[in-house]
C-alpha positions, 0 to 999 in steps of 0.5 A: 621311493618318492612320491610324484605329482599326481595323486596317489602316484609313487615313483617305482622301486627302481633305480635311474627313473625321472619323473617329467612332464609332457611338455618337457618330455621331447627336450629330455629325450633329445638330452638322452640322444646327444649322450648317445643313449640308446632308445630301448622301448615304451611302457605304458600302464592304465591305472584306471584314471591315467597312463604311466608312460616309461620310457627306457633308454640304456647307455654303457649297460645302464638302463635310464628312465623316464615317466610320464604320467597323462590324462586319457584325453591328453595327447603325447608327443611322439619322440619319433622325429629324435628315435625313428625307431619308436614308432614301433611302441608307440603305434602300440600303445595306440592299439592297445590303450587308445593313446593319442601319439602327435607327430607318429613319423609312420602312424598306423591309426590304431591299427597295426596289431589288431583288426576293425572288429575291435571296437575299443583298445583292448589293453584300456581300462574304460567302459567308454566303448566309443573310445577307438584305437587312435583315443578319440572314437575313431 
């Protein structure tokens, strides 16, 4: 295992996954497409002070990752306009840990799995309860 930026962070224990950054994240998953790579799910894990976001791509019954690790202010840049199909898990993740997804080709505004009496992403560690599905209080 190696060790990745950030602190305390430590690439997983598995095989094919590439630590990126988020302004590399779209040209890496577009690399990803044009090998014909075929767009899996997202991951997402609160560690309390960010978001470890996987992605997971297979090709020829190989599976390929990638990581990205973002602040809980930050915004992530939706892979949607590339997979159409990931709207699905990243609607997601808004609901569930409050992600803010830029660029959502069908945006659910946090509210695809669960209803307006929620008041905050249950899946989020964050005591802050004016943080709402879309990341932002709303």
């Amino acid at each position: 295992m190696g060790e990745a930026h950030g602190p305390h962070l430590e690439l997983p224990d598995i095989d094919n996954v590439q630590l990126v950054q988020q302004e590399q994240l779209l040209q890496h998953v577009a690399h990803f497409a044009a090998q014909g790579m075929r767009f899996i799910t997202i991951t997402c894990i609160d560690n309390g002070e960010q978001f470890e976001v996987y992605y997971h791509f297979d090709h020829d019954m190989k599976l390929n990752h990638l990581l990205l690790v973002i602040g809980k202010k930050e915004v992530l840049p939706s892979i949607t306009p590339i997979y159409f199909c990931a709207f699905v898990a990243e609607n997601e993740m808004k609901d569930l840990f409050g992600v803010r997804v830029d660029g959502l080709n069908v945006d659910y505004q946090g509210r695809m799995l669960v209803s307006d009496e929620l008041p905050s992403p249950p899946m989020r560690k964050s005591s802050d309860s004016a943080v709402r599905r879309n990341g932002d209080g709303s």
